[in-house]
C-alpha positions in Angstrom: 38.8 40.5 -5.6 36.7 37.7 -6.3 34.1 38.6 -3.5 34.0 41.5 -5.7 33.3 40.2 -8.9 30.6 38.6 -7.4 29.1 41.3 -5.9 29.1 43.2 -9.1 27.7 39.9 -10.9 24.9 39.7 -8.2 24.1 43.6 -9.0 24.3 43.2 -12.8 21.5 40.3 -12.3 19.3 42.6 -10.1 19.3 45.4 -12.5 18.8 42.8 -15.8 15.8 41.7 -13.6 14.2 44.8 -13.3 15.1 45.7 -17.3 17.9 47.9 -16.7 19.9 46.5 -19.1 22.5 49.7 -19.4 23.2 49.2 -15.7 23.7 45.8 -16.0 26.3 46.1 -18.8 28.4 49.0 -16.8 28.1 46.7 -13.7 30.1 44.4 -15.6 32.1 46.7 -17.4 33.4 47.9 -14.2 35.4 44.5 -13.3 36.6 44.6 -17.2 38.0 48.0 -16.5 39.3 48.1 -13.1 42.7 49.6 -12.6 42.9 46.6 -10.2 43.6 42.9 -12.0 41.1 40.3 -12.0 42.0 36.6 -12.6 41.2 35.7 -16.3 38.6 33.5 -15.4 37.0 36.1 -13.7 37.3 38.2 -16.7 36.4 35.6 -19.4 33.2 34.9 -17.1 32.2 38.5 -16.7 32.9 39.1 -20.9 30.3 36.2 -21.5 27.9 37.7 -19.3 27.9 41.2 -21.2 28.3 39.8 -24.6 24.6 37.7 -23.6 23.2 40.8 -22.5 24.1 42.4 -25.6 22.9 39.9 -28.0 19.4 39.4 -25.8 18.5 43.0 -25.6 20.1 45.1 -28.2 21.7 45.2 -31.4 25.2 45.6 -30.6 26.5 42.7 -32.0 30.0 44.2 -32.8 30.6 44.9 -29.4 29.3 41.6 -28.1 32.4 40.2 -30.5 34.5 41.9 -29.3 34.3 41.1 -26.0 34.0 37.6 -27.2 36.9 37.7 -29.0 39.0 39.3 -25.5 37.7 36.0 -23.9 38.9 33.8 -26.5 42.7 35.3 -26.1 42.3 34.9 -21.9 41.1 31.0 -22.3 44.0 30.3 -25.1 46.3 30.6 -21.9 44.2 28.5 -19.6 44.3 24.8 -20.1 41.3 24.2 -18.6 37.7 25.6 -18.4 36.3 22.9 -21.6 32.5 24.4 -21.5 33.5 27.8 -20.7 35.4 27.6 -24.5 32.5 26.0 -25.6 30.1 28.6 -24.7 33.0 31.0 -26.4 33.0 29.9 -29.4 29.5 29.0 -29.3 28.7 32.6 -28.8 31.4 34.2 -31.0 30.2 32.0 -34.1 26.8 33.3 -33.8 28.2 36.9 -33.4 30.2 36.3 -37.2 26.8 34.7 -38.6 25.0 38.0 -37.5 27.5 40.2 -38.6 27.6 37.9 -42.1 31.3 36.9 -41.6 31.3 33.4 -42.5 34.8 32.2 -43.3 35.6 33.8 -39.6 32.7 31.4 -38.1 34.0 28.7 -40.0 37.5 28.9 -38.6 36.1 29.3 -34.9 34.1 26.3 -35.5 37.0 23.9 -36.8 39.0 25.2 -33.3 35.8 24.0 -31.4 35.3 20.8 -33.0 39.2 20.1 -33.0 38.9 20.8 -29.1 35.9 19.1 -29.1 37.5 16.0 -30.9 41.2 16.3 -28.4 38.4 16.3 -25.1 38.1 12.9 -23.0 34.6 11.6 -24.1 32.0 13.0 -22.2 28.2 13.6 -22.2 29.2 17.8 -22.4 31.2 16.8 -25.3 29.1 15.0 -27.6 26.4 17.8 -26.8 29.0 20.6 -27.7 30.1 18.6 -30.6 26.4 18.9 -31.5 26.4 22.7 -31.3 29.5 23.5 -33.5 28.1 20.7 -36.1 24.7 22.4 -36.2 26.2 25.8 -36.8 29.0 24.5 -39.4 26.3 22.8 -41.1 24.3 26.6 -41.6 27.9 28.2 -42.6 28.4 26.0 -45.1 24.9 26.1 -46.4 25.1 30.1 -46.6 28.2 28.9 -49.3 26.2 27.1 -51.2 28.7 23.5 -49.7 25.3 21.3 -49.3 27.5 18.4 -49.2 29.8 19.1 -46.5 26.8 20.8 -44.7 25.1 17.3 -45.0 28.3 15.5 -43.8 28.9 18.1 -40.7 25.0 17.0 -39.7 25.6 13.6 -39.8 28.5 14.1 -37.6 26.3 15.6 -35.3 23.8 13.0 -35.9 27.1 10.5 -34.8 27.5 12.5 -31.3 23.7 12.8 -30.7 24.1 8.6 -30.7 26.5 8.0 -29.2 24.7 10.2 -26.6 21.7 7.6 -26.6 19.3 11.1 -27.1 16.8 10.3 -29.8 15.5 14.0 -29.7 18.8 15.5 -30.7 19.3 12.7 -33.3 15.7 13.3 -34.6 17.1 16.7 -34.7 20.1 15.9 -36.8 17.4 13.8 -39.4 15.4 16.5 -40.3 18.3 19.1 -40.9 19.9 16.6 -43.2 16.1 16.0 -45.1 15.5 19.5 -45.2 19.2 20.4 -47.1 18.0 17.3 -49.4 14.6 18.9 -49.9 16.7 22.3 -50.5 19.3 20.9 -52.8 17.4 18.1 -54.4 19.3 16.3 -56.8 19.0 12.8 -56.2 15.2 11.6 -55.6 16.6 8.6 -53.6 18.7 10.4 -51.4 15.3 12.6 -50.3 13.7 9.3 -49.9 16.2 7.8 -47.5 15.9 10.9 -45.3 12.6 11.0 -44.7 12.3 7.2 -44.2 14.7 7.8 -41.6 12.9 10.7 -40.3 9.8 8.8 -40.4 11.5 5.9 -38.2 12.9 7.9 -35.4 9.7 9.8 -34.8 8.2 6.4 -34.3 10.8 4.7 -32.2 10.9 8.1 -29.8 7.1 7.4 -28.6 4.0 9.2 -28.1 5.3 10.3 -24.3 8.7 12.3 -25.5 6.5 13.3 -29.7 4.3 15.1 -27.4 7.5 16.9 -25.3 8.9 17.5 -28.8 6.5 20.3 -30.1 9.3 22.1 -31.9 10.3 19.3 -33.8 6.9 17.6 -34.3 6.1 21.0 -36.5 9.6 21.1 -38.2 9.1 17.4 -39.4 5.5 18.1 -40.3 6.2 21.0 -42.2 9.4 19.4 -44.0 6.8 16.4 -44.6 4.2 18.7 -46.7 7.2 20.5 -48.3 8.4 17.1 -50.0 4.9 16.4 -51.1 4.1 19.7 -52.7 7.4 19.2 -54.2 6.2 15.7 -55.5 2.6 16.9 -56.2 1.4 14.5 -53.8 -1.9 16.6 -52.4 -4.0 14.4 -51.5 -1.5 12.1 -48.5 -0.2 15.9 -47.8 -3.5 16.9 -46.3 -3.1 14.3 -43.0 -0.2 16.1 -42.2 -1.8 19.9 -42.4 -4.7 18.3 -40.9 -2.0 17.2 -37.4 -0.5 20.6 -37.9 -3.7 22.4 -37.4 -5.1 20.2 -34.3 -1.7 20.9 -33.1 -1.4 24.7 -33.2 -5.2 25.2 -32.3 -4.3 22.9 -29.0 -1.3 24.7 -28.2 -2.8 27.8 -28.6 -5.6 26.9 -26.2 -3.1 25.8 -23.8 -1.4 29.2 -24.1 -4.6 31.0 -23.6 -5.0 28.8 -20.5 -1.4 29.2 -18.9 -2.1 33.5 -19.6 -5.7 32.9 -18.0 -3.7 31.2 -14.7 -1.1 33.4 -14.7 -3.4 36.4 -14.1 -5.0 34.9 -11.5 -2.0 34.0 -9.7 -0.7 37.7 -10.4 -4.2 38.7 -8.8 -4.4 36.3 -6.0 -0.2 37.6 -5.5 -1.3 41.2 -4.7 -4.5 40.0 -2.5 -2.2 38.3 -0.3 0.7 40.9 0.0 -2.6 42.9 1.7 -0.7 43.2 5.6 -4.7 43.3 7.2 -5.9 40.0 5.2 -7.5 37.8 7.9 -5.8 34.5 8.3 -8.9 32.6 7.5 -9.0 34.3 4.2 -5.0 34.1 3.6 -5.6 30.7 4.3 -7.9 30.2 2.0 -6.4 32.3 -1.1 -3.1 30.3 -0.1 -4.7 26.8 -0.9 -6.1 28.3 -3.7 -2.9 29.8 -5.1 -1.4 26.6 -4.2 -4.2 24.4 -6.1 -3.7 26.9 -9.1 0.4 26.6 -9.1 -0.1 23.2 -9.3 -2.5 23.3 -11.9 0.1 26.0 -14.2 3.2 23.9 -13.6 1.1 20.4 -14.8 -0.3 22.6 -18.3 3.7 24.2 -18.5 5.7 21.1 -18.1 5.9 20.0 -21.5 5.8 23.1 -22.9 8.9 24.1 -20.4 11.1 21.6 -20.3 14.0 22.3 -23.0 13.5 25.9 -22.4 14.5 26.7 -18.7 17.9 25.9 -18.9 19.0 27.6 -22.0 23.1 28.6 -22.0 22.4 30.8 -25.3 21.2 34.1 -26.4 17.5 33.8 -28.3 18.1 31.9 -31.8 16.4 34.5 -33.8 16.9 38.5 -33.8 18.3 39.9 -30.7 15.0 40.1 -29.0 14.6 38.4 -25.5 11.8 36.0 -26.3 9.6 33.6 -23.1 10.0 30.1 -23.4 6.3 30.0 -24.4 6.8 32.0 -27.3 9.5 29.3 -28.5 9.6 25.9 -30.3 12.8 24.6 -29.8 14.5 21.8 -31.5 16.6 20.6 -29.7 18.1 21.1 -25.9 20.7 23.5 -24.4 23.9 23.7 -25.7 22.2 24.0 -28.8 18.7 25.9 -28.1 18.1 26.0 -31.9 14.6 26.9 -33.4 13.8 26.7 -36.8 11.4 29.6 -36.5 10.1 32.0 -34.4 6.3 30.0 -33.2 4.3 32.9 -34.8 6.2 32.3 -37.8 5.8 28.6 -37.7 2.1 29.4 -36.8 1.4 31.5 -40.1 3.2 28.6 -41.9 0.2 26.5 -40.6 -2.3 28.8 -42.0 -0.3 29.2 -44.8 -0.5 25.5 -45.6 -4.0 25.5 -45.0 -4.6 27.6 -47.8 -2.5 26.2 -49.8 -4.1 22.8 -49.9 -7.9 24.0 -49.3 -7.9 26.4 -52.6 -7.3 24.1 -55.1 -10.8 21.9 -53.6 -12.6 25.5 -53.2 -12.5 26.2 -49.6 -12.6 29.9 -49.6 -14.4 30.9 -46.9 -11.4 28.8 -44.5 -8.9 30.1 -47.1 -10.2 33.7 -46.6 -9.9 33.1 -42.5 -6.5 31.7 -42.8 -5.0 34.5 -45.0 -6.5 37.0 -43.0 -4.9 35.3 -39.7 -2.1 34.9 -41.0 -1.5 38.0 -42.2 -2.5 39.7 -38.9 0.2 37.2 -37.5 2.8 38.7 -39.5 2.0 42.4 -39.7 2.3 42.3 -35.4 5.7 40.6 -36.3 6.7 43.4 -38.4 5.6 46.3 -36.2 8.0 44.6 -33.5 10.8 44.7 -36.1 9.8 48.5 -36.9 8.4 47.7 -39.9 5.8 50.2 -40.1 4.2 52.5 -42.5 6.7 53.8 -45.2 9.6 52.1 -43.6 11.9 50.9 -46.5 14.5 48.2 -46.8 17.8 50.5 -46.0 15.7 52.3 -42.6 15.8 48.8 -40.9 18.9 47.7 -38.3 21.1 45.0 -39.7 20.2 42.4 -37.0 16.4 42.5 -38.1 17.1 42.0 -41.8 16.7 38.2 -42.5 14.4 37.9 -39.8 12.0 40.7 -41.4 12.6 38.6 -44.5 11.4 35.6 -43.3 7.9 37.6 -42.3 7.8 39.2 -45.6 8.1 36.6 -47.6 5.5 34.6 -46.0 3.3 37.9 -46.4 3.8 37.3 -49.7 3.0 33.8 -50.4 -0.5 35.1 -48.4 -0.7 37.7 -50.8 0.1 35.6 -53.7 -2.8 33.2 -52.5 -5.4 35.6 -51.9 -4.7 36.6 -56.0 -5.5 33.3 -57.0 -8.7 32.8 -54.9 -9.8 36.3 -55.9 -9.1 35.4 -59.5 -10.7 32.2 -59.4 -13.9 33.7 -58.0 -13.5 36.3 -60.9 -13.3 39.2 -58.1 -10.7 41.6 -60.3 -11.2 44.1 -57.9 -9.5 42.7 -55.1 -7.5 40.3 -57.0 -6.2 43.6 -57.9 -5.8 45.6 -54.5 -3.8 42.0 -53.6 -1.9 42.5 -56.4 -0.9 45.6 -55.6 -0.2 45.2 -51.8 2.5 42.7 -53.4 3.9 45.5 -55.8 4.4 48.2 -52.9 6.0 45.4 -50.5 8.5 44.8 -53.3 9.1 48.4 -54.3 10.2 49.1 -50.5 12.1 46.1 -50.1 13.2 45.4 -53.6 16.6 43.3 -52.0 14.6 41.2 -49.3 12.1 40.2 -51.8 13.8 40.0 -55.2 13.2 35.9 -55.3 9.2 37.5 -55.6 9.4 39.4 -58.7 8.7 36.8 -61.0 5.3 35.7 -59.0 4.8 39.4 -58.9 5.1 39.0 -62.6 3.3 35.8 -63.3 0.8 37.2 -61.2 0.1 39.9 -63.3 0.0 37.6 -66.4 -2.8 35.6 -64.4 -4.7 39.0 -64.1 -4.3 40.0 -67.5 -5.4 36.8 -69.1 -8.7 36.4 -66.5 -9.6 39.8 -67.9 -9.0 39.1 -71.6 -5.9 41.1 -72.4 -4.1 37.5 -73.6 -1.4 39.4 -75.4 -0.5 41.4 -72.1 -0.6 38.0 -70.5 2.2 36.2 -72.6 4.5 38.8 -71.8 3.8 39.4 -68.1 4.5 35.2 -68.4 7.4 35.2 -70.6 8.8 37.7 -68.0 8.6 36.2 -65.5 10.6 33.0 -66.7 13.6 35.2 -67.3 13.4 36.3 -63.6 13.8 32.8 -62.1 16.6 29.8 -62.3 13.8 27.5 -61.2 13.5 24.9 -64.3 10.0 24.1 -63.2 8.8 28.3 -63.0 10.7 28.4 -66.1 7.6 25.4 -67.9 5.0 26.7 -66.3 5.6 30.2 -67.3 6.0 29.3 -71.2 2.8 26.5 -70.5 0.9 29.7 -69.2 2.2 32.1 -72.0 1.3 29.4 -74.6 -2.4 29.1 -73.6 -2.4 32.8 -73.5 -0.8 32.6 -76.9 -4.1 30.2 -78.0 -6.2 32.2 -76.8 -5.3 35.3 -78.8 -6.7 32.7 -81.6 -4.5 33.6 -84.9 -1.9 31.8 -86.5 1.2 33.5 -85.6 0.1 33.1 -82.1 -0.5 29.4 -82.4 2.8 29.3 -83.8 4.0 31.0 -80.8 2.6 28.9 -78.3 3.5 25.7 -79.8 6.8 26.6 -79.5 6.8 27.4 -76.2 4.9 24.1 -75.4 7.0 22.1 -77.2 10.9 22.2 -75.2 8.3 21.6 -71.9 6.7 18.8 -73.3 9.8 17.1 -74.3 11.0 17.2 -71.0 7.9 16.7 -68.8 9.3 13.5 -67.1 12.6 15.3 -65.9 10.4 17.1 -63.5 9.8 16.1 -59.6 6.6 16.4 -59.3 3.6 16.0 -61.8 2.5 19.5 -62.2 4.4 20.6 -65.3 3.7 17.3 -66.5 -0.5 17.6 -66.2 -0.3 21.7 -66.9 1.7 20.6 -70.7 -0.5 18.3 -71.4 -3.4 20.4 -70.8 -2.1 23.0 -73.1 -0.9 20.7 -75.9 -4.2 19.4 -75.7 -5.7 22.4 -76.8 -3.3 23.2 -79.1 -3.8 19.5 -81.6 -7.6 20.5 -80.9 -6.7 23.7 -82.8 -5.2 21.1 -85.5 -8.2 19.5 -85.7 -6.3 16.0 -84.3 -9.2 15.8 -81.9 -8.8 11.5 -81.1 -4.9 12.8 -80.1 -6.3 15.9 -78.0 -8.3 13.3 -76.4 -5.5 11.0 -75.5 -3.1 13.4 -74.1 -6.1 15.0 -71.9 -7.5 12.3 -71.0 -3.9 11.3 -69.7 -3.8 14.7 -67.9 -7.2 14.3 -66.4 -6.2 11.0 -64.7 -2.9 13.1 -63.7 -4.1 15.9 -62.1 -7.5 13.5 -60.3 -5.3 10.8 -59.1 -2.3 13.4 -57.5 -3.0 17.0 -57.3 -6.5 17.2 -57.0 -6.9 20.6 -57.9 -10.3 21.0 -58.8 -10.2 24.1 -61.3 -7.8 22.7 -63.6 -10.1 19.0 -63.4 -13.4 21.4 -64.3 -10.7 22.5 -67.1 -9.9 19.0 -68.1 -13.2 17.9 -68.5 -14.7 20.9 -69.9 -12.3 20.1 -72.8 -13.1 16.8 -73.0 -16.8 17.6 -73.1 -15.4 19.6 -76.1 -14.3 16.9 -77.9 -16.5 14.1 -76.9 -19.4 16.7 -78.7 -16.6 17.5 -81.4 -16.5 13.2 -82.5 -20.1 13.3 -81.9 -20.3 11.4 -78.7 -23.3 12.9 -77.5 -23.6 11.0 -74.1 -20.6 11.5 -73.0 -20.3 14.6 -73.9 -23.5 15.5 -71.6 -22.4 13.4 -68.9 -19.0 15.1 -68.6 -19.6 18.5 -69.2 -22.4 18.7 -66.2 -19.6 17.2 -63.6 -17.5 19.8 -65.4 -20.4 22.5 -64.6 -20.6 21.5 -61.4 -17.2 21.8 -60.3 -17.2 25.1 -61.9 -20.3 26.0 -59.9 -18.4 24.6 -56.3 -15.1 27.0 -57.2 -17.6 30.2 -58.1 -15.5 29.8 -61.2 -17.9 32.2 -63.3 -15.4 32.0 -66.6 -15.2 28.1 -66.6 -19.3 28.2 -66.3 -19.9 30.3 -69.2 -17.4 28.2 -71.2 -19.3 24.8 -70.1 -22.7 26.6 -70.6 -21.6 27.3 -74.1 -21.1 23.9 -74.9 -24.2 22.5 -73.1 -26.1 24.9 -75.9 -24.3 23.9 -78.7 -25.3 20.1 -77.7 -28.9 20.9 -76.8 -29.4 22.7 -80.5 -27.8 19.5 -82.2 -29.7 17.1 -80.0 -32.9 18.8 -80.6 -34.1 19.5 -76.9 -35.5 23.5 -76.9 -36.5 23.3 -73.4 -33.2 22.5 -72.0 -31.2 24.5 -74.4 -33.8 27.8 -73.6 -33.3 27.1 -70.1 -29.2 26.8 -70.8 -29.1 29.7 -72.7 -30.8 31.8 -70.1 -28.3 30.7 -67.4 -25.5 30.9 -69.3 -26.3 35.1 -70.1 -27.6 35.6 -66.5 -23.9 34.2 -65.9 -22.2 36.3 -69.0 -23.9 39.4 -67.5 -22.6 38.7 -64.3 -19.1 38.2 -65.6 -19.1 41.5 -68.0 -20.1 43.8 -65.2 -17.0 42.3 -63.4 -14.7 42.7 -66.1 -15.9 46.5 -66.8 -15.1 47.3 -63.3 -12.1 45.9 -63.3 -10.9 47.1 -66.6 -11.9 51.3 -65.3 -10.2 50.8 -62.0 -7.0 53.0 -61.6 -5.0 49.9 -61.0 -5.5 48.0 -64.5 -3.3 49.9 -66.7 -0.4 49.6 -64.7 -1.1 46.2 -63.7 -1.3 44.6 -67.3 1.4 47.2 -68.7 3.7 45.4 -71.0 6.4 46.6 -68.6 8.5 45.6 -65.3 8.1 47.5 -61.9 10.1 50.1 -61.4 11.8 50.1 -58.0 15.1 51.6 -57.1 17.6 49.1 -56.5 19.2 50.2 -53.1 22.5 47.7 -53.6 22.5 48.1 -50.3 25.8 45.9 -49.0 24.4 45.1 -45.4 21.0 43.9 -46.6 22.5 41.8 -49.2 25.1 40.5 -46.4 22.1 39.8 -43.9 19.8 37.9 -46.4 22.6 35.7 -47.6 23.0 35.4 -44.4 19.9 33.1 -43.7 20.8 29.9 -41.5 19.7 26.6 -43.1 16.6 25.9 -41.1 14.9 29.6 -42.3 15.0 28.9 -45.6 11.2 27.7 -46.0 11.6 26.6 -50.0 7.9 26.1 -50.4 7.6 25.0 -54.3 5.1 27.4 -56.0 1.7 27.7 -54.7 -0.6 29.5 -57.7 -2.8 28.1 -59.5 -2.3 25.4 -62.8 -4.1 26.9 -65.5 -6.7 29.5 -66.8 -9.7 28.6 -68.1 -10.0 29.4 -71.6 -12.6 32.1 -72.8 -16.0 31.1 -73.7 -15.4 33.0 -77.2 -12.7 30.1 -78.2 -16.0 27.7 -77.8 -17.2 28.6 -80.9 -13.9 27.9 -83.0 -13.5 24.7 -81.3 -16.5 23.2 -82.0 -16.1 24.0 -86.0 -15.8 20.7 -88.0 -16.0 22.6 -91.0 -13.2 24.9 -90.5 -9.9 24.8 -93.0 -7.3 22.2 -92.1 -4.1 23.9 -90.3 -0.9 22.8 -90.5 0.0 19.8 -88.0 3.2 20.6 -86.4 3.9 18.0 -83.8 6.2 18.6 -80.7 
């Protein structure tokens, strides 16, 4: 019987090798339901081999479980076979994550790490013991148990030690710095792990960092997450700067390896030729030999913890090539964090992310539309298509498709803000809009998006004047978010839309949004709520007249948002205020000398708004200093500019999409409740879960008709309330 099962086994590989999966499967099934016992190794064997087959090539993960589960009952009475259990468990935990049935993967994990722990101390138990941890450490994470997710990776960290494998324990690191980058609650703790992080990369060398590519972007990335989260821009950008080199070089090397392989396929089917001369066969045969040699040099690295995978593909149940994978960490555990194109449109993503704030839009406008390319292909393969809604899509593709959109999104979200900046309404708008219809068809996947969706709108509304709109698009979106630090920077953006509207009430109103942020400004992480509070409590004593305390408090916000975040706009901002208030206390030379950087920062971000507003300024100077030429000449610019801007804002404000996008109103989307997509995106393992702080911009600029009211020394005193 066993030369049997092996025939069948032999036969189900031949027909998985020419893609008939079905066949495969019923060759398989045939020894599971023969009429004629096998021996329950034979069995468990052959259940393994079906439930792969089913979780690489379709999306029957029930039955995969249950044949799993038939294997598990076989090996309870077998007191041997240690990695066939393993692979078991190993399997049937992955089966419960798909199917969203934690507290069953938890169980099977404590079995495997109790058999684990009762095993004589081996090389293949340590690297199981790093499996089950790994898993356990996702399973509690879906809970919301970051502790005893952080204490299950350390024990894995423990094994990979003990193991003397500095890959694996590099590994172990960054899973427990990105749960502390996740969770967050002590700033030392997040320290520690990346100091750690930062060590073991070192000590594993520049020979096994460049084997490593999976991990080298996973520690990069978790790297630039920590210092967005920290505000720290400006040491952020060496490490999207390695990212880039890195994915344009592998990328290249892919584009080689596809180049040789079609040769080789070419050269393959010359030779097959029966009437080839042997001069010429010998002569293609050297050269197929030269160009073998050539592939296997460029696909070492690249192939080396791939071959041997024991496990079904990490992500989806879609059989993926090695080359399309950047694995973490070697077989048992054959863990990615994400899918490469994923982690690729991260790179862009980042990109972006750091280049608009310094007015790089042309590389900005590349990467979004790369990126988005990237991801739209990833959706099609997911069946994402045209009018495809949340409920059509099959339960294994959920998380996965969320993963995609979301990062659409966050493109989306970006291109808004460039669009904005440049004061193109038009197709800040169509962006906008793309985000609204993504949302409305998958209202449960992307619910964490309505409040950027919202404070998106209440950027919109305020670039095109409608402040009122604005506040309450803002105000919104704080309700729709736990996040303390959304939370300030939606009331900081509601209060300077608040200013803007320029009457008392509203004054009233935006101090008292301002005023709970300000008072805890230092609680935050980072320095962004801190230098966006500032800016708009700056404007607001400058209302009060208490221009030397305006200047103190921006002048503090300036040296904020220069020395750490470097977002130009919101400097241009900062000094274009200044320049305000330097002219204000009659500090004529300063006030020149700041408002022309000012101007030309404005100029660099084709932040049109920002140059009307400094232009304004520039006039008012010229007249009181006397100098006709120059404030002609400034006058003249500064309505070419105004002309420019109106146009903009009349097209914007007759385009179908206005009304409903500054609407004092939520969208409305029909809430599916849908229990599988709720199950699936809860679902997420750890090392999805990108929790990229927020990417849009600081502030918006304040209107060039406010210029006038600031400048008044002769205006009546208001009353000084003081946060």
């Amino acid at each position: 019987m066993e030369l049997v099962a092996e025939g069948l086994w032999g036969l189900a590989e031949e027909q998985e090798k020419r893609g008939e999966i079905g066949k495969a499967v019923k060759c398989l099934e045939a020894i599971c339901q023969s009429d004629v016992s096998f021996l329950p190794i034979i069995e468990v064997k052959t259940r393994l081999r079906i439930s792969c087959l089913l979780l690489k090539h379709s999306n029957n993960v029930s039955e995969a479980k249950s044949h799993l589960e038939r294997s598990q009952l076989l090996l309870n009475s077998i007191p041997s076979c240690f990695d066939l259990k393993c692979r078991t468990f190993s399997l049937l935990s992955q089966c419960y994550h798909l199917v969203g049935a934690i507290p069953p993967q938890k169980n099977i994990l404590f079995k495997a790490l109790h058999l684990a722990a009762s095993s004589p101390a081996s090389h293949s138990v340590n690297l199981w013991s790093c499996n089950f941890n790994s898993q356990l450490a996702n399973a509690l994470i879906i809970e919301g148990d970051y502790q005893s997710a952080i204490t299950a990776l350390e024990s894995g960290y423990v094994s990979a030690a003990q193991l003397c494998y500095p890959e694996l324990q590099m590994f172990f690191a960054t899973s427990v710095l990105h749960v502390h980058l996740m969770q967050w609650y002590d700033d030392n703790l997040v320290q520690i792990a990346l100091r750690r992080c930062d060590e073991l990369w070192e000590l594993l060398g520049p020979d096994k960092r460049e084997q490593c590519l999976g991990l080298f972007f996973y520690y990069e990335l978790l790297h630039i997450f920590y210092q967005l989260r920290i505000c720290d821009y400006k040491n952020a950008t060496q490490h999207v700067d390695k990212l880039d080199v890195a994915m344009k070089a592998d990328s290249h090397r892919m584009r080689e390896i596809q180049g040789l392989t079609n040769e080789l396929d070419a050269l393959n089917q010359s030779l097959s030729r029966p009437d080839l001369p042997n001069r010429e066969r010998s002569l293609l045969s050297a050269k197929h030999a030269q160009i073998q040699n050539h592939l296997s040099k460029i696909s070492r690295v690249m192939s080396s913890s791939c071959e041997q995978s024991l496990e079904p593909a990490y992500f989806g149940n879609v059989r993926r090539a090695w080359q399309d994978k950047l694995v973490l960490a070697p077989p048992p555990l054959d863990g990615e964090w994400l899918p490469k194109s994923a982690v690729y449109a991260l790179v862009d993503l980042m990109v972006v992310i750091f280049g608009r704030p310094r007015g790089l839009f042309k590389e900005c406008a590349k990467r979004i539309q790369s990126g988005m390319q990237t991801i739209q292909g990833e959706l099609l393969k997911l069946g994402i298509t045209d009018g495809v809604r949340e409920v059509d899509l099959q339960h294994s593709a959920i998380w996965m498709a969320g993963v995609y959109l979301m990062l659409l999104m966050q493109f989306l979200e970006n291109k808004v803000a460039v669009e904005l900046t440049r004061s193109e309404f038009l197709e800040a708008q169509e962006a906008l809009v793309q985000m609204r219809d993504w949302f409305v068809r998958f209202p449960t996947i992307l619910q964490a998006c309505e409040n950027i969706i919202q404070m998106l709108r209440g950027q919109y509304a305020h670039s095109v004047g409608c402040y009122s709109e604005a506040a309450f698009h803002y105000i919104e979106a704080a309700k729709l978010t736990e996040s303390k630090s959304m939370q300030a920077m939606c009331q900081i953006y509601a209060a300077v839309s608040y200013f803007c509207i320029g009457d008392a009430e509203s004054s009233s109103q935006a101090l008292d949004l301002i005023g709970p942020v300000y008072r805890m400004k230092d609680s935050f992480v980072g320095v962004r709520e801190h230098a966006s509070v500032l800016f708009a409590y700056g404007l607001l004593l400058m209302r009060q007249d208490d221009y030397e305390e305006a200047r103190a408090r921006l002048a503090k916000g300036l040296q904020i948002a220069h020395n750490s975040m470097g977002n130009l706009q919101l400097i241009s901002q900062y000094l274009t205020i200044l320049g305000h208030l330097a002219l204000a206390l009659h500090d004529t030379v300063q006030a020149r000398e700041i408002l022309r950087s000012s101007l030309t920062l404005a100029k660099k971000l084709y932040d049109i708004p920002t140059q009307i507003w400094v232009l304004s300024v520039l006039t008012t100077l010229y007249q009181g200093l006397g100098e006709i030429g120059n404030e002609m000449e400034n006058e003249d610019y500064r309505k070419k500019r105004s002309d420019e801007l109106q146009k903009k804002l009349a097209d914007a404000h007759s385009s179908i999409h206005h009304i409903e996008l500054i609407e004092k109103a939520r969208f409305d989307i029909q809430q599916f409740h849908e229990l599988n997509i709720k199950r699936a995106m809860a679902n997420q393992p750890m090392r999805v879960n990108l929790d990229i702080p927020e990417s849009i911009g600081i502030s918006a600029p304040l209107p060039a008709s406010q210029s006038s009211r600031l400048l008044d020394l002769d205006n009546r005193r208001r009353g000084k309330r003081k946060v």
